[in-house]
DRENMARPA-752538 format. One line per field, with one value per residue (C-alpha): residue number from 0; residue in one letter; x, y, z. Coordinates in Angstrom, 2 decimals, always signed. Each point is the difference from the previous one (the first is absolute). Layout:
residues N
num (NUM ...) .
residuo (a ...) .
X (X ...) .
Y (Y ...) .
Z (Z ...) .
//
This chain:
residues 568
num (0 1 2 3 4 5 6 7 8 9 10 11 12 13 14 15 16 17 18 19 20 21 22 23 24 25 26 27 28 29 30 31 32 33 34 35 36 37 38 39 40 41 42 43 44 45 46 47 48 49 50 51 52 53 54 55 56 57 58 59 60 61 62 63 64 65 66 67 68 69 70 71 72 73 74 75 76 77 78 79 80 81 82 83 84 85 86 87 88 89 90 91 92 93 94 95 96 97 98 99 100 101 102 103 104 105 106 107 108 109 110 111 112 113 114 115 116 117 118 119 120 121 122 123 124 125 126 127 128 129 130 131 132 133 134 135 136 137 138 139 140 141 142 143 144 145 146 147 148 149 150 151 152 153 154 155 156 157 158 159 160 161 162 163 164 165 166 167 168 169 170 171 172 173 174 175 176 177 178 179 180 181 182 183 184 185 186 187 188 189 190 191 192 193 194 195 196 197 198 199 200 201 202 203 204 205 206 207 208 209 210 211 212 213 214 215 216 217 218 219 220 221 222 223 224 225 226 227 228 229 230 231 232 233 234 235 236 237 238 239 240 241 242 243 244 245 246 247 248 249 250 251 252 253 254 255 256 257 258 259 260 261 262 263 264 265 266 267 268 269 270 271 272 273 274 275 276 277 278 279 280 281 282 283 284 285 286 287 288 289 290 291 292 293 294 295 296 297 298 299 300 301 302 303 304 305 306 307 308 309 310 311 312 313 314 315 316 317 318 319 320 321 322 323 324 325 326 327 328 329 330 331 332 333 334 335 336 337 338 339 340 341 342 343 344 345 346 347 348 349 350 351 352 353 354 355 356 357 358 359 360 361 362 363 364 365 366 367 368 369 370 371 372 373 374 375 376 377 378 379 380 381 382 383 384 385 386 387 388 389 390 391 392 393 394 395 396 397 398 399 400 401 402 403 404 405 406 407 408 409 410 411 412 413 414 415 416 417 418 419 420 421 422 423 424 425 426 427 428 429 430 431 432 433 434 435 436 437 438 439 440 441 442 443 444 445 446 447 448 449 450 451 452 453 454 455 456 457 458 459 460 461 462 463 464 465 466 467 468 469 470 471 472 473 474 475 476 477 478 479 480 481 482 483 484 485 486 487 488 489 490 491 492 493 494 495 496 497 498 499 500 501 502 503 504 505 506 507 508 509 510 511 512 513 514 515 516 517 518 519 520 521 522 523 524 525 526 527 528 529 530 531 532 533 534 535 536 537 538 539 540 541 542 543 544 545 546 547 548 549 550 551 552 553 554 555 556 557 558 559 560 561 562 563 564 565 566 567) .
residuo (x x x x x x x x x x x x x x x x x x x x x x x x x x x x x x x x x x x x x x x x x x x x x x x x x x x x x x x x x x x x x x x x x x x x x x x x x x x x x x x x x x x x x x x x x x x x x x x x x x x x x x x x x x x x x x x x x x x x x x x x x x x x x x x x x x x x x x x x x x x x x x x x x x x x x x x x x x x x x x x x x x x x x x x x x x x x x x x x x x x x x x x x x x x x x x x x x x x x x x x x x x x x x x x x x x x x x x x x x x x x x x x x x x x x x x x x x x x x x x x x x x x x x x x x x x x x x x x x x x x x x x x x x x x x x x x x x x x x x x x x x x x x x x x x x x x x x x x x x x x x x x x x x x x x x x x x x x x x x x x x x x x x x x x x x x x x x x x x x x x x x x x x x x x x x x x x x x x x x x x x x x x x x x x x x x x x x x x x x x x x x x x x x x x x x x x x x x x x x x x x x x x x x x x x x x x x x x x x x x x x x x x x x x x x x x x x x x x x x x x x x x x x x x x x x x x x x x x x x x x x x x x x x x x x x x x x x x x x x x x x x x x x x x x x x x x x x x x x x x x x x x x x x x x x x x x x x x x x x x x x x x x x x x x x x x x x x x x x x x x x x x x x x x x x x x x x x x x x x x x x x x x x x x x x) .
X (-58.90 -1.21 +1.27 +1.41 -2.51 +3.04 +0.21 -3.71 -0.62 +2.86 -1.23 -3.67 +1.92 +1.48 -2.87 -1.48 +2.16 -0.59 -3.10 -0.41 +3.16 -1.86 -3.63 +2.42 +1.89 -2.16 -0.18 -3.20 -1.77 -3.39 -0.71 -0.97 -2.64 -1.41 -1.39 +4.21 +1.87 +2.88 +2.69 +3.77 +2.18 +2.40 +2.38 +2.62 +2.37 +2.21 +1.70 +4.08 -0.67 -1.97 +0.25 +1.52 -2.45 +1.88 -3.43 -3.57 -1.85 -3.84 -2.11 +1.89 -0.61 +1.11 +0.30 -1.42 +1.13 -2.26 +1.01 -0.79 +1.92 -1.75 -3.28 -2.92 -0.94 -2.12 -2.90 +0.65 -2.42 +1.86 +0.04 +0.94 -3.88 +0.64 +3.11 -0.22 +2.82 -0.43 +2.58 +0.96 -2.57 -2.14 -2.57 +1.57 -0.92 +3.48 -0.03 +1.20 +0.82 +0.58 +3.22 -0.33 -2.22 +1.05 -1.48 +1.05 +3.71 -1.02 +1.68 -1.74 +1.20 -2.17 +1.01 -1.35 -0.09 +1.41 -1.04 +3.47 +2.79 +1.69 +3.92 +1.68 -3.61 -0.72 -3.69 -0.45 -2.84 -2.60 -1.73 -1.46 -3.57 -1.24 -2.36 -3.59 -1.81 -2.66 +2.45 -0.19 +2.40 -0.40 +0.60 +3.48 +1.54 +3.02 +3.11 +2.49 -1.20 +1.85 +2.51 +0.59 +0.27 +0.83 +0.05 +0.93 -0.18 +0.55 -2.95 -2.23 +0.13 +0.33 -0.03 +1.27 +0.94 -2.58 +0.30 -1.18 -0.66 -1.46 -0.32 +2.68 +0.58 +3.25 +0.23 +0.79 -0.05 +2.40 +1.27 -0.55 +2.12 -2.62 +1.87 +1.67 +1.16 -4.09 -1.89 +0.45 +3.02 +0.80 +2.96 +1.44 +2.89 +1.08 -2.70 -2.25 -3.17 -1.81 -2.87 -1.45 +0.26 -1.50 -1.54 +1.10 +3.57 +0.95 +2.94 +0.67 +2.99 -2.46 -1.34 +1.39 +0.08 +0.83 +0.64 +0.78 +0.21 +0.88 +2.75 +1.69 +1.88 +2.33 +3.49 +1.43 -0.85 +2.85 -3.68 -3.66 -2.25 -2.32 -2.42 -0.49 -2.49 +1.48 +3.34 -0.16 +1.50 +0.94 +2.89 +2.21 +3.63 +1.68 -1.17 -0.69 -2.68 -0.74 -2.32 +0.18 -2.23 +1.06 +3.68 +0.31 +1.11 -0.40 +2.40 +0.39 -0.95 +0.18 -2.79 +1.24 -1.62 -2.07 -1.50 -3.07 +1.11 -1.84 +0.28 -1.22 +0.38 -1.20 +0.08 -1.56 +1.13 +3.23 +0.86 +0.42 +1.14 +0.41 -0.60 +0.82 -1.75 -1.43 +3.06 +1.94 +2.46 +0.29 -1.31 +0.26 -1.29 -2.62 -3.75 -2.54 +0.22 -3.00 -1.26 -3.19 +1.10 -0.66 +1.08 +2.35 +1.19 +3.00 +1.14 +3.39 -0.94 +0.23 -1.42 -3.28 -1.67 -2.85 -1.93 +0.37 -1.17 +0.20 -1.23 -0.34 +1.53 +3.36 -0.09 +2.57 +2.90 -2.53 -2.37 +2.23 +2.06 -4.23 -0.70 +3.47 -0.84 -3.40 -0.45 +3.64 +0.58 +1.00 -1.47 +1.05 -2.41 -3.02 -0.88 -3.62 -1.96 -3.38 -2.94 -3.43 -2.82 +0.18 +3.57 +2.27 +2.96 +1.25 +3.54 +2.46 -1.06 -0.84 +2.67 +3.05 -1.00 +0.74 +2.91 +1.95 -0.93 +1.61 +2.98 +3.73 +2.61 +1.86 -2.84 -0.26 +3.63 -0.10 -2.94 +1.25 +3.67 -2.44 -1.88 +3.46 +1.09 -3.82 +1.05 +3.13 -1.02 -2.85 +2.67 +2.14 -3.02 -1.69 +3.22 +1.67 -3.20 -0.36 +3.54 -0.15 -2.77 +1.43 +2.94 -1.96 -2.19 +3.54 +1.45 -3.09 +0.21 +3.83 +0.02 -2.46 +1.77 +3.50 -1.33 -1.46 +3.72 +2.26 +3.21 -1.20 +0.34 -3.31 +0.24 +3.28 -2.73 -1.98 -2.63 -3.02 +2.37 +2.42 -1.66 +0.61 +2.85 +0.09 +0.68 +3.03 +1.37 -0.31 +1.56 +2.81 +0.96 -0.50 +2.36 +2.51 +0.02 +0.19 +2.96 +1.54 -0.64 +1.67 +3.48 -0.53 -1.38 -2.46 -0.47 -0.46 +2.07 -1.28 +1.87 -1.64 -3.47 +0.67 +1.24 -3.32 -1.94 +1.77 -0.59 -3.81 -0.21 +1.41 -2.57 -2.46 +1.10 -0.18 -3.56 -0.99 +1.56 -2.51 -2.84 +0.51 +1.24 -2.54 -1.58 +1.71 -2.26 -2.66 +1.51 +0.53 -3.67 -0.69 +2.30 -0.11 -3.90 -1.47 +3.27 -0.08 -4.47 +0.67 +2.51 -2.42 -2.88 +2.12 +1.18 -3.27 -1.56 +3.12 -1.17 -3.81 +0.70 +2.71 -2.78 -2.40 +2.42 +0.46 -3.64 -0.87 -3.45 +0.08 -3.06 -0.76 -1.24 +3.48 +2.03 -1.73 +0.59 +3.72 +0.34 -1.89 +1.40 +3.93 -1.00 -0.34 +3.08 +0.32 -2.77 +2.08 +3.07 -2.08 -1.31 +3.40 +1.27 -2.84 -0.22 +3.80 -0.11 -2.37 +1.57 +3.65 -0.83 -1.71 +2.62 +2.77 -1.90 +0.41 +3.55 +0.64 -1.25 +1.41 +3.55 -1.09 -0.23 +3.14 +1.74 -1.53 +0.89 +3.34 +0.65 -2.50 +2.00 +3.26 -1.07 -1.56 +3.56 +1.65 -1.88 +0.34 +3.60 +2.11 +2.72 -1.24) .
Y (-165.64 -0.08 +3.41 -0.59 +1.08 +2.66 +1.32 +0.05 +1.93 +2.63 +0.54 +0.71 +2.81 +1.34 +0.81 +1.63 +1.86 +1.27 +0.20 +2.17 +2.41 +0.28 +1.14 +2.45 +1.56 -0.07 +3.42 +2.39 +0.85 +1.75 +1.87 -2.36 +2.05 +3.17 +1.22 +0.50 +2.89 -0.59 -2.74 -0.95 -2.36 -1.89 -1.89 -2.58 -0.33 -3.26 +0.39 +0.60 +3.66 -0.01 -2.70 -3.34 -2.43 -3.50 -2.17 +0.83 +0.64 -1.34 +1.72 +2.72 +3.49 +2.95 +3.52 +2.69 +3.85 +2.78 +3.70 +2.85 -0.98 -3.02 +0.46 +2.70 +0.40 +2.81 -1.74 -3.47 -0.14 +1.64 -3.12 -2.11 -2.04 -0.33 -1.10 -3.36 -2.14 -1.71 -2.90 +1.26 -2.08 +3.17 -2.89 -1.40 +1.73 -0.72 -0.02 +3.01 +2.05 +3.27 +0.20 +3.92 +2.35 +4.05 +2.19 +2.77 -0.72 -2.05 -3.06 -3.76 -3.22 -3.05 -3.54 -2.43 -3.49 -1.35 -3.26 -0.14 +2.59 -1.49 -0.16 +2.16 +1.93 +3.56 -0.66 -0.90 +3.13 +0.76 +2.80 +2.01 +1.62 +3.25 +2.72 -1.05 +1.92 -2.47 -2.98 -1.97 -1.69 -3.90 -3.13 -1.58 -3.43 -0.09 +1.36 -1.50 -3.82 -3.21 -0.80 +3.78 -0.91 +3.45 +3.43 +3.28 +3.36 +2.31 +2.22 +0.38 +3.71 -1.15 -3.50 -3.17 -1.25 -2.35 -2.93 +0.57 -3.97 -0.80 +2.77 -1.07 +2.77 +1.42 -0.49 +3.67 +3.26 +0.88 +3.14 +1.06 +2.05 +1.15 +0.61 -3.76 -1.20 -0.86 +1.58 -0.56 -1.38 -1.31 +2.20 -2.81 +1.49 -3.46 -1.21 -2.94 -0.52 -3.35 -1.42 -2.78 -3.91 -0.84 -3.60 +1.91 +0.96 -3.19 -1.88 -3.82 -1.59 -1.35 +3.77 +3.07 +3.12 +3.79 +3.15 +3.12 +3.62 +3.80 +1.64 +3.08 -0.64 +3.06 -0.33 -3.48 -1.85 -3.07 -2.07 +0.27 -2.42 +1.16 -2.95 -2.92 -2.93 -2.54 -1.21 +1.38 +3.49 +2.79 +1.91 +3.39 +0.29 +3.04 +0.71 -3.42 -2.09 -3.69 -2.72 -2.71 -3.62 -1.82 -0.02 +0.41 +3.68 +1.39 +1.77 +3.60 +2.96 +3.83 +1.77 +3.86 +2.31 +3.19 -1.53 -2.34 -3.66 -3.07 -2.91 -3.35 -3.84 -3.21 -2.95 -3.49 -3.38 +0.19 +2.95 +4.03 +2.73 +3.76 +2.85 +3.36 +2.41 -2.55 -2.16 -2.88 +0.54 -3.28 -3.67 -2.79 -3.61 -0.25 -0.85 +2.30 -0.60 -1.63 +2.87 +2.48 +2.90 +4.18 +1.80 +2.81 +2.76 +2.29 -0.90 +2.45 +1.56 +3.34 +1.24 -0.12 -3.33 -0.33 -2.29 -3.19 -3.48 -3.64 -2.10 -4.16 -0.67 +0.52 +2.52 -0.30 +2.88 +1.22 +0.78 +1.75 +1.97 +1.14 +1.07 +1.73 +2.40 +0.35 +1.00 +2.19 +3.11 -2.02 +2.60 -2.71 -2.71 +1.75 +3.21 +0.90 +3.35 +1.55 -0.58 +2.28 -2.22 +1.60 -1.34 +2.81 -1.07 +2.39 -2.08 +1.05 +2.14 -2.46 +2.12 +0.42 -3.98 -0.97 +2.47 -1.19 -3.88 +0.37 +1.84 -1.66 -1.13 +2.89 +2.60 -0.88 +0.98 +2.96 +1.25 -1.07 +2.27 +2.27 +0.50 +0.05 +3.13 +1.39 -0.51 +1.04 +3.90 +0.37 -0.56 +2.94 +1.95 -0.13 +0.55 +2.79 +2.00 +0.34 +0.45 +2.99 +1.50 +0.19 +1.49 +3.00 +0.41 +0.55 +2.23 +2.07 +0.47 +0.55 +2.80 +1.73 -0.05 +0.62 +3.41 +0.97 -0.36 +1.32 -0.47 -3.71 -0.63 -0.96 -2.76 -2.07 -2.41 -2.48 -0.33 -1.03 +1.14 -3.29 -1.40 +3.37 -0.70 +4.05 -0.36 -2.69 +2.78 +2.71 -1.81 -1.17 +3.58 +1.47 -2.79 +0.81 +3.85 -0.94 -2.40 +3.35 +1.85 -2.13 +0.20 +3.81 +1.06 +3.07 +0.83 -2.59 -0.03 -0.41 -2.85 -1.31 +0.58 -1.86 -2.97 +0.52 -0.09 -3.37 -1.89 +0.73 -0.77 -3.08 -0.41 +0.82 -3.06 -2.55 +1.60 -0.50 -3.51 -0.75 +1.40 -2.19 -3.32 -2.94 +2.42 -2.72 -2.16 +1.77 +0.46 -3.86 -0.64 +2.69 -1.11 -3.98 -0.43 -0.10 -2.09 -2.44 -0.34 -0.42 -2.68 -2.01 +0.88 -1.05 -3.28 -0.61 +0.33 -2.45 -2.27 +0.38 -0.67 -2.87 -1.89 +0.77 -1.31 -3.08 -0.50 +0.76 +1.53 +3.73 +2.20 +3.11 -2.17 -1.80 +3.67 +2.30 -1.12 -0.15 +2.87 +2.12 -1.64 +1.18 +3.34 +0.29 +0.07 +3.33 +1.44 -0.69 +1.83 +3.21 -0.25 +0.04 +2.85 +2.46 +0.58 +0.20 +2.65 +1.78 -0.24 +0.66 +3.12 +1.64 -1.03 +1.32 +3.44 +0.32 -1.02 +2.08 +2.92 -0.84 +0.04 +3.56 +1.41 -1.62 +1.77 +3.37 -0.38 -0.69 +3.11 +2.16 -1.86 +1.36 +3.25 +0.89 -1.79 +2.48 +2.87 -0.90 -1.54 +1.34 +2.26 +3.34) .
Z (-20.64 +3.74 +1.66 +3.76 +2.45 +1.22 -2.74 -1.06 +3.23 -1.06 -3.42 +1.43 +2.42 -2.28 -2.40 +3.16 +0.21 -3.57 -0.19 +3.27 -0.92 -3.80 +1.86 +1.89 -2.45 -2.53 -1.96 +0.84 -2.60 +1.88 +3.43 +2.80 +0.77 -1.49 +3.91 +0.68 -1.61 +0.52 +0.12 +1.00 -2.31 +1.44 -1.32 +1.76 -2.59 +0.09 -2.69 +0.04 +0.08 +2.99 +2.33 -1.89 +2.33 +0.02 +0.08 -0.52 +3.31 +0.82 +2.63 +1.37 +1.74 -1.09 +1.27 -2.21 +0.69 -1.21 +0.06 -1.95 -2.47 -1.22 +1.89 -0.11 +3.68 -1.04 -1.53 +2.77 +2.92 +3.14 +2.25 -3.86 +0.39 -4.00 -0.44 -2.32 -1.10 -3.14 -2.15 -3.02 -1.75 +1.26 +0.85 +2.99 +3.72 +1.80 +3.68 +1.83 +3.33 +1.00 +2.29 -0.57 -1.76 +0.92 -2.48 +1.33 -0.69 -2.59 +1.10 -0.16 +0.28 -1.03 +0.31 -2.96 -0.49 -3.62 -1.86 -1.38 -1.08 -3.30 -0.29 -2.03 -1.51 +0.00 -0.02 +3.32 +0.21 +2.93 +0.09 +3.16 -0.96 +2.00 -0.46 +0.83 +2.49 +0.28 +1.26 +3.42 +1.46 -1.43 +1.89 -1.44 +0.30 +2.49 -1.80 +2.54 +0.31 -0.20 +0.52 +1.10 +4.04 +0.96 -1.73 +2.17 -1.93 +2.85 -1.16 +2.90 +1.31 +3.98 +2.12 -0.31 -3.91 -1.60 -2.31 -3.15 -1.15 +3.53 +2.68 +2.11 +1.82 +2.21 +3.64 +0.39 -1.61 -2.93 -0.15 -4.00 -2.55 -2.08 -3.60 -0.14 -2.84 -1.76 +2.71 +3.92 +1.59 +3.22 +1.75 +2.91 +2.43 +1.27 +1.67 -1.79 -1.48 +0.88 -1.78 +1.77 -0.81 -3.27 -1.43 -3.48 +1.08 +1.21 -1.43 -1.07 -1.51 -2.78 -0.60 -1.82 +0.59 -1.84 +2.14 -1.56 +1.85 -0.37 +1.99 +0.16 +3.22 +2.25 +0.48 +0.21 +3.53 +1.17 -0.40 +0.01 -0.95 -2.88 -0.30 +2.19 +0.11 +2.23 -0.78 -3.44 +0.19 -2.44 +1.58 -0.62 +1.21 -0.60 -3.44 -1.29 -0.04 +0.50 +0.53 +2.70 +0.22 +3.16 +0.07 -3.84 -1.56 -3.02 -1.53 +1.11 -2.89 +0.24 +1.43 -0.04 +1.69 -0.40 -3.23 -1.20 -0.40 -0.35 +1.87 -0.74 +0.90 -1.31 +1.27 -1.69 -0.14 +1.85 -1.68 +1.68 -2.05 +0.57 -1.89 +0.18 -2.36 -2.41 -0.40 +2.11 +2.17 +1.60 +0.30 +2.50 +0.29 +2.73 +1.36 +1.10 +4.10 +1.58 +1.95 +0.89 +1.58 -0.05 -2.38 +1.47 -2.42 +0.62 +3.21 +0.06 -2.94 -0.96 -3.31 -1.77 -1.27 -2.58 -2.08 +1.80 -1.78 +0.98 -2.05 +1.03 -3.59 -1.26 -2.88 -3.06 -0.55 -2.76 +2.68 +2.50 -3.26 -0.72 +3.56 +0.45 -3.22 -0.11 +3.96 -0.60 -2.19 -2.61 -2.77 -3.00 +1.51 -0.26 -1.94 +0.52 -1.32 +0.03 -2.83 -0.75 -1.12 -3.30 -0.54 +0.91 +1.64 +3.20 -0.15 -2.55 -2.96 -3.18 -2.45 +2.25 +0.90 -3.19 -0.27 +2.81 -1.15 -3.05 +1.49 -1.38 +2.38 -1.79 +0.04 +3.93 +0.72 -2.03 +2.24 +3.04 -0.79 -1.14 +3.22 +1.92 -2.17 +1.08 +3.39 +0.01 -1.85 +2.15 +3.08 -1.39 -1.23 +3.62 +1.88 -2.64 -0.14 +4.00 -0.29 -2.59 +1.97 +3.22 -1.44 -1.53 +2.58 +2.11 -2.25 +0.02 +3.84 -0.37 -2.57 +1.66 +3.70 -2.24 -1.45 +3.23 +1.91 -2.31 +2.78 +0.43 +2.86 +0.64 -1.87 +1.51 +1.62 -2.67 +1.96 -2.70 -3.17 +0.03 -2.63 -2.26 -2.67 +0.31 +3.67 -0.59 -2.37 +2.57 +2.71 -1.62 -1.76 +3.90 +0.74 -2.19 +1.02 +3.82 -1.44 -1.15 +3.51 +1.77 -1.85 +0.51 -3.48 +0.82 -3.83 -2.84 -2.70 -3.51 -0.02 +3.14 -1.13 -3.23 +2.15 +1.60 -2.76 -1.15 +2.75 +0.05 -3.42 +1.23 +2.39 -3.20 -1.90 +2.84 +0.87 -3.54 -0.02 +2.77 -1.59 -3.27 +1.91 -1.08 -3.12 -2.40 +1.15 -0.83 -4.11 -0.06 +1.04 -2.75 -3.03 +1.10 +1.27 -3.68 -1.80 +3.20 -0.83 -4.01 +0.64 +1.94 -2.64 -2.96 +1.55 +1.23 -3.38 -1.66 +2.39 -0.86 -3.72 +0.51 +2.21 -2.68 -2.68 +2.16 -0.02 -2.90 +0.74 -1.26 +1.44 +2.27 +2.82 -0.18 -0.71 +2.39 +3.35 -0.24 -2.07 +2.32 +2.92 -1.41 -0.72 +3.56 +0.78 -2.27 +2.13 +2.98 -1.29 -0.70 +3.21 +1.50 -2.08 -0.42 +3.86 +0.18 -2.38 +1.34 +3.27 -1.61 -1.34 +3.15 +2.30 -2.77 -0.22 +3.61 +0.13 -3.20 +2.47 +3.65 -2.29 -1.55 +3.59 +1.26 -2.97 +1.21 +3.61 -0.36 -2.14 +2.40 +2.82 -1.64 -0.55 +3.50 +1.84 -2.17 +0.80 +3.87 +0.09 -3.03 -0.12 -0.62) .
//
């Protein structure tokens, strides 16, 4: 049977497509080169867990962050002369730039051009090679080429802002924020940025076209123009956004303010759509005008604007979800971590790896109550302890000033001693006697003093209340921690054997993992209770003893208002 030439054509793109995202993501198996120590992994994960990629995407560029986390910029060349980007194939030289290499606060970003990411694959891998002294700086193909007409990253340190796919350079000076959202950023107070008429920016009805930007825009203007290159315009009103071709308008989406959002539009064979942060917001039916003009860039604007691309073809909603993650903080789209050249990984330890991998659903909620309960007893440890300490630090100071002035008087003002549960007792047993002097009694009573006496043992209990408020927290983290961590270890480990059952393949490999992973959750529960108990029993010693002098100064308290105010 013949094939259709249509067809024929689509088959033979597709297996492109394959064959370029297999050389990719192909699994390394050796060092690139033994003259580099050291290496970054990354991975762009497409899978549901990361970012679920609705089609397969073919020669893209993507942004890759390096930090001290994931990079060694202690063994990298200070000005980054051997930094090498490699496919996962660890064959493959992949074409790179440097938007911005700071060793000093250990902060890069390097722009790389991709064969192919593959939909729904955690393989897609690349790995960034460092650590060779002897390295020059090497001659690379262009990363931003066709159809890439225009590619602003807002990185230079001063002067106007230069094309990275062509030079194209600003009529003026932009004035630069210098921690954008990947490295530079422009900062525009209204007044707009022109870049004079290109033969690659200009627009036909038979063309197509893909614009996608950064903003983080001020407090909502009535209107500014963000983008415009003739009678195609990207507008903001208020705190929505929209696109305009001719007299046609897209539909209007949120653009809030203060934050990161990307904004993208596509436009291709009498199609526009809209985007806002990776997914559509609105549609219309229309051509591409027939128009060279300037491109002008924030005219009203107010805000910050980075990572500019147009691109003279009209990229799919796969593309634009891509670009919106991978050049965001999406942290589920790409997970990247340092490498040794003798295989040591600097990412996350191998054992707790496979610990938290084979963590239940169960086991996972367990910890996570588990941590809460952490939180919640360090909370009343850190607050109870300054609390205690205070306290006895004021009842020092008190008892000391109290045995100096044995009339006192000297102590009617708190001054530094209202934190004293000593000094609360005091005040309100001189309050009672002055109650006394004022109906005339001279002389107490032994029936007034023991009214005295019960009221600041009143005052006793409701100190002592305070002191213990929130300690029952501390005895549930205590008693609960370690029954809350077996719960999640023993229906972590039914779960092991039940999937084991189900499979039918008995063996360590297959037992191991989970059963180490539940007994994790055991581990967490002692961690939550042997630092509470710790933490209960200091603070109820020194409770246990601020109560013990309370006792004693009410009955010294007693005993000296009887001496100086009872009948003789």
């Amino acid at each position: 049977m013949n094939v259709p030439d249509e067809t024929s054509t689509m088959i033979r793109k597709l297996l492109l497509v394959l064959a370029l995202a297999a050389g990719f993501s192909a699994p390394a198996h050796a060092w690139w080169n033994d003259d580099w120590t050291t290496r970054t992994r990354v991975v762009i994960d497409t899978t549901d867990k990361g970012l679920a990629l609705p089609s397969a995407q073919t020669d893209v560029v993507v942004p890759l962050r390096l930090h001290s986390g994931n990079f060694d910029f202690g063994v990298a060349q200070a000005d980054g002369n051997d930094l090498r980007v490699v496919a996962g194939d660890d064959k493959t030289p992949l074409p790179f730039e440097v938007e911005r290499f700071d060793p000093i606060n250990e902060l890069a970003v390097l722009w790389v051009r991709l064969p192919a990411v593959a939909q729904g694959s955690d393989a897609n891998v690349v790995h960034v090679y460092a650590g060779n002294d002897k390295a020059v700086a090497e001659g690379r193909a262009p990363v931003f080429a066709a159809p890439h007409a225009l590619v602003l990253h807002f990185g230079e340190a001063e002067g106007p802002a230069v094309d990275a796919a062509g030079g194209l350079a600003s009529a003026a000076p932009v004035v630069r924020e210098a921690n954008g959202l990947l490295g530079g950023a422009a900062k525009l107070s209204g007044t707009a940025l022109e870049w004079p008429v290109s033969p690659k920016l200009a627009l036909a009805p038979s063309g197509a076209l893909t614009i996608a930007m950064w903003l983080r825009p001020e407090a909502p203007a009535e209107s500014s123009t963000l983008l415009s290159l003739g009678p195609l315009k990207l507008m903001r009103v208020l705190d929505q956004v929209e696109a305009r071709i001719d007299s046609e308008k897209i539909a209007a989406a949120a653009l809030p303010g203060s934050t990161w959002s990307h904004v993208a539009l596509t436009v291709v064979g009498g199609k526009a759509v809209l985007y806002i942060n990776g997914k559509p917001a609105g549609q219309a039916d229309v051509l591409l005008p027939n128009a060279s003009a300037p491109l002008l860039l924030g005219a009203g604007y107010k805000g910050l604007i980075d990572e500019l691309q147009v691109l003279a073809s009209a990229r799919d909603e796969g593309w634009v979800k891509l670009a919106a993650a991978v050049q965001g903080m999406d942290a589920s789209a790409v997970k990247s971590q340092k490498e040794s050249q003798g295989g040591e990984s600097g990412g996350e330890p191998g054992y707790m790896g496979i610990l938290l991998k084979n963590l239940t659903t169960d086991a996972w909620v367990v910890i996570v109550i588990l941590m809460v309960m952490f939180v919640i007893a360090v909370w009343v440890m850190v607050t109870k302890a300054q609390m205690v300490i205070r306290i006895g630090d004021a009842n020092d100071r008190f008892l000391e000033r109290f045995r100096e002035d044995l009339s006192g008087a000297g102590l009617k003002d708190a001054g530094d001693l209202s934190r004293s549960t000593l000094y609360q007792l005091h005040r309100m047993g001189e309050a009672e006697i002055d109650k006394r002097r004022a109906r005339g009694v001279t002389r107490l009573s032994g029936a007034s003093l023991d009214a005295i006496k019960a009221t600041l043992d009143a005052v006793q209990v409701r100190e002592n209340h305070k002191l213990n408020a929130r300690m029952v927290l501390l005895t549930i983290a205590i008693a609960g921690g370690p029954f809350l961590g077996l719960l999640g270890t023993v229906v972590g480990v039914m779960i092991t054997f039940a999937a084991i059952a189900a499979a039918g393949d008995v063996n360590v490999n297959a037992i191991a993992p989970g059963i180490a992973a539940a007994l994790l959750a055991t581990v967490a529960g002692l961690g939550v209770a042997i630092p509470a108990l710790f933490g209960y029993n200091y603070l109820a010693s020194r409770i246990k003893n601020i109560s013990a002098d309370m006792q004693i100064f009410v009955d010294e308290f007693v005993t000296r208002a009887a001496e100086l105010h009872g009948q003789q």
